[in-house]
C-alpha positions in Angstrom: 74.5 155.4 250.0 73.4 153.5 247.0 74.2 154.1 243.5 73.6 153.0 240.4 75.6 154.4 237.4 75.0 153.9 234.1 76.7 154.9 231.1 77.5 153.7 227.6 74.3 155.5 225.6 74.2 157.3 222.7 73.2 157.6 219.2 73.4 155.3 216.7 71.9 153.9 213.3 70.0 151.2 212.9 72.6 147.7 212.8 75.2 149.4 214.8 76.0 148.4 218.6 76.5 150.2 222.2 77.6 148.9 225.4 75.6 150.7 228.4 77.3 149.6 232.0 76.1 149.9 235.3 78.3 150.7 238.4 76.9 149.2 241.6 77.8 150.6 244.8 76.7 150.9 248.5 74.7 147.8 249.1 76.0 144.1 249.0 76.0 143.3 245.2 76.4 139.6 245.3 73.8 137.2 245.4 70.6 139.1 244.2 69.1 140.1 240.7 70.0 143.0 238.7 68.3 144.3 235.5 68.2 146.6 233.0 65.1 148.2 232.3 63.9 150.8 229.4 61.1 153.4 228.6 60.4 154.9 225.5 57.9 158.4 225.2 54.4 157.5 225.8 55.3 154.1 226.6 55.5 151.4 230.0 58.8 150.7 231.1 59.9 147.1 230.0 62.4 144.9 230.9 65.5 144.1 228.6 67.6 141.9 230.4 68.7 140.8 234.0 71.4 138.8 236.0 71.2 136.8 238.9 74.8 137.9 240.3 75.4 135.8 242.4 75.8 132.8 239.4 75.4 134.3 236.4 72.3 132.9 235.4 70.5 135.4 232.5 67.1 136.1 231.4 66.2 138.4 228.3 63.0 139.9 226.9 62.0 138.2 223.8 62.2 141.5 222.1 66.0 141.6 222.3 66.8 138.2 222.6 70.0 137.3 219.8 70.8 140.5 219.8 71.9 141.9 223.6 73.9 140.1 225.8 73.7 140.9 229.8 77.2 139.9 231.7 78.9 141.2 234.6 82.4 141.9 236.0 81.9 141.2 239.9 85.3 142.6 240.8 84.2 146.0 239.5 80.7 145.3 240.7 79.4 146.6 237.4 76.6 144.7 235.0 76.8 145.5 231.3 74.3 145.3 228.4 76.0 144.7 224.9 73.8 145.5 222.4 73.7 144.6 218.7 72.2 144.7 215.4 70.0 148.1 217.2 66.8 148.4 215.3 64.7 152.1 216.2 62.5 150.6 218.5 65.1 149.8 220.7 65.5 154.0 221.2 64.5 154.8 224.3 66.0 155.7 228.1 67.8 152.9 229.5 67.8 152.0 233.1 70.0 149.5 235.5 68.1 148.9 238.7 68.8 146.3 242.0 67.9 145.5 245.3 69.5 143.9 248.3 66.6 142.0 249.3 65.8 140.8 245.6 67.7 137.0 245.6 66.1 135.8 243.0 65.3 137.3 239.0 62.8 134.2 238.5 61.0 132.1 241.4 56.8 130.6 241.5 54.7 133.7 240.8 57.5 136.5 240.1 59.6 137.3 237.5 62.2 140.2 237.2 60.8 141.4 233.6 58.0 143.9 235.4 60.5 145.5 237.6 59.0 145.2 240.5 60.5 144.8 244.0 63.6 146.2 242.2 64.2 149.6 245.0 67.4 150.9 243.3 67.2 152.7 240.4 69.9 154.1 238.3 69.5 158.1 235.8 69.5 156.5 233.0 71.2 156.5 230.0 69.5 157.5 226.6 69.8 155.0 223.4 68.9 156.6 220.5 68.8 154.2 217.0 67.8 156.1 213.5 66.5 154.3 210.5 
């Protein structure tokens, strides 16, 4: 059974930092991308950030780029997002997602940032950043 945990939201004012992980279980974990994804009320879900796991290699929405940092700890099989210098716009629900059959984040035509192809999903976590 796959799973996807995520945990590390919260509230927070504007300039201070969380740390949201993802726990990755029941599928192979190495060797395929892994993102974190977020949706704010009355909004499309967006990318943030994803990993390819299986060398590191990171890609980042130009929205949060200098400012969240995507790494991973394969012996846990857990991806985190560090997340700095949080402005209100970054509020929203927060959402780790993967697939087996996903081996790349970046190749001709696709790119991880529209979430497609991604077939896990985590609960999400909730980010909440006041002015």
């Amino acid at each position: 059974q796959v799973q996807l945990v995520e945990s590390g939201g919260g509230s927070v004012q504007a300039g201070g930092s969380l740390r949201l992980s993802c726990a990755a279980s029941g599928y192979t974990y190495s060797s395929n991308c892994m993102g974190w994804f977020r949706q704010a009320p009355g909004k499309e879900r967006e990318g943030v950030a994803a990993i390819y796991t299986g060398g590191g290699s990171t890609y980042y929405a130009d929205s949060v780029k200098g400012r969240f940092t995507i790494s991973q700890d394969t012996a846990k099989n857990t991806v985190y997002l560090q997340m700095n210098s949080l402005k209100p716009e970054d509020t929203a629900m927060y959402y780790c997602a993967a697939d087996s059959l996903l081996t790349v984040c970046v190749d001709a035509g696709y790119t991880w940032y529209q979430g497609a192809d991604f077939g896990y999903w985590g609960q999400g976590t909730q980010v909440t950043v006041s002015s």
